[in-house]
N, C-alpha and C positions, 0 to 999 in steps of 0.2 A: 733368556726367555722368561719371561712371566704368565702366570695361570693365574687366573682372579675365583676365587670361590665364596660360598658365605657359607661363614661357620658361627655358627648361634646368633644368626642374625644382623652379622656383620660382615660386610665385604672386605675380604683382605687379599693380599697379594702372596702367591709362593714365587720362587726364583730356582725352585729345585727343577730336575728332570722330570720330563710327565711317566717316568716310569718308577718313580720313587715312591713308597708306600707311603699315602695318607697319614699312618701312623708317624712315622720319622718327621714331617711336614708339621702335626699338632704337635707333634714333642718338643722336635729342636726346633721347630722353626719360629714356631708360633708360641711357645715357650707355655702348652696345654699340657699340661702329665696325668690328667685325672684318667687319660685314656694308657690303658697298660700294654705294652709286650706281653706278650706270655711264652705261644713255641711259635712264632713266625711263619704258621704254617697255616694259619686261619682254621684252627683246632683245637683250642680252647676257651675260646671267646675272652679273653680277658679285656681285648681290642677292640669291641663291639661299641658301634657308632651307629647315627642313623646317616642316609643318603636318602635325599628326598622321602625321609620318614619309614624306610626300612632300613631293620639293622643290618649290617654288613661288616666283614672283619676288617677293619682298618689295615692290617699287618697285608693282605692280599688286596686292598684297593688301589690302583694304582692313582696319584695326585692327575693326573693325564685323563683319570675317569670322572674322577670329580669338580673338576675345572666347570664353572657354569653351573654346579651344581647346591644345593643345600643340604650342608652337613651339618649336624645337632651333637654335641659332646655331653657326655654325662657332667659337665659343668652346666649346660643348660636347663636340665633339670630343677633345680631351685638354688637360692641363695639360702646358706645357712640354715639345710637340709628341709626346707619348706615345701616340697612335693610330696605329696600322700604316696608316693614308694618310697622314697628318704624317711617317712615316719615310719612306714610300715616296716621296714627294715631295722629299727631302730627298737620298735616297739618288740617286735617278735623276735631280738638278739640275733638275727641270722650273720653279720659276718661276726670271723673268728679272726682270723689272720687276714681277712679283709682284701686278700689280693686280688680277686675277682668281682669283687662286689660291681666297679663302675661298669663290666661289658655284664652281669647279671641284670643291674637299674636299665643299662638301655636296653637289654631282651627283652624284658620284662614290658616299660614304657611303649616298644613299638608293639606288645600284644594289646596294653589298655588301650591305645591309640584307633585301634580297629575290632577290637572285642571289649565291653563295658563287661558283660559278666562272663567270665572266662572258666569252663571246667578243668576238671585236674588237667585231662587228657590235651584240653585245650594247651594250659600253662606249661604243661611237659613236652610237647610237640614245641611252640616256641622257644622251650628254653632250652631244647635240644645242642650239644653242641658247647653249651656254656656248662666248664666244667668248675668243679670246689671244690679244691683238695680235702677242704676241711669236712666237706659231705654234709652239707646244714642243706640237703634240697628238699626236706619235711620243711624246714621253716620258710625259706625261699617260694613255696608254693602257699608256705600259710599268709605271708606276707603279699604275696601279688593279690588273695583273693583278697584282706583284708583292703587291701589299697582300690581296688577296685568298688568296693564295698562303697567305702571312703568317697571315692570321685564320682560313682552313681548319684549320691549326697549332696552331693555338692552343685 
């Protein structure tokens, strides 16, 4: 069986079962890793993708959902960190051990995508969900508003 999906723009083919997590699909299949495992449980966000421009836990989508669909990977974000949340994350040091940062970029990406100027309350409510072991979500929110800042500008 084959599923045809578009992932960053690109039509590709899976061969796996439509009940096989998205996640395992970009990893092995598609040989994507910028999107992370975290607890398999769609409760850390570390797996956060976009589907048709909302984020959603990779780890709990099943490839059977997303077939026909458009999914965005924190690969598509910019090339060689060229997206005003790539700076802004960069700019304001927020990751540490970095293991959450790609499902943090796309929480974050799908609020600027539908909110230009986002409050706290806004950017905590999005990024609800997406956890940091490292606990940098002072910078994480100093960083979305700067990015937003940024893409107003622009």
């Amino acid at each position: 069986m084959s599923l045809q999906l578009q992932v960053n723009g690109k039509t590709v083919q899976s061969h796996s079962d439509a009940d096989t997590p998205l996640l395992w699909v970009l990893r092995d299949e598609l040989g994507m890793t910028g999107t992370k495992f975290g607890c398999g449980a769609g409760l850390c966000g570390a797996c956060t993708v976009h589907l048709n421009g909302e984020a959603v836990r990779s780890c709990q989508t099943q490839i059977g959902t997303a077939a026909g669909q458009k999914v965005s990977t924190v690969e598509s974000l910019g090339a060689a960190g060229s997206h005003a949340l790539q700076k802004a994350w960069v700019k304001h040091q927020v990751p540490q051990c970095g293991y959450c940062q790609s499902g943090q970029l796309m929480s974050a990406a799908a609020l600027l995508s539908k909110n230009k100027n986002p409050s706290d309350a806004d950017i905590d409510a999005a990024m609800a969900g997406n956890i940091c072991r490292c606990g940098t979500y002072t910078r994480i929110r100093a960083a979305v508003k700067d990015a937003a800042s940024s893409m107003r500008k622009a």
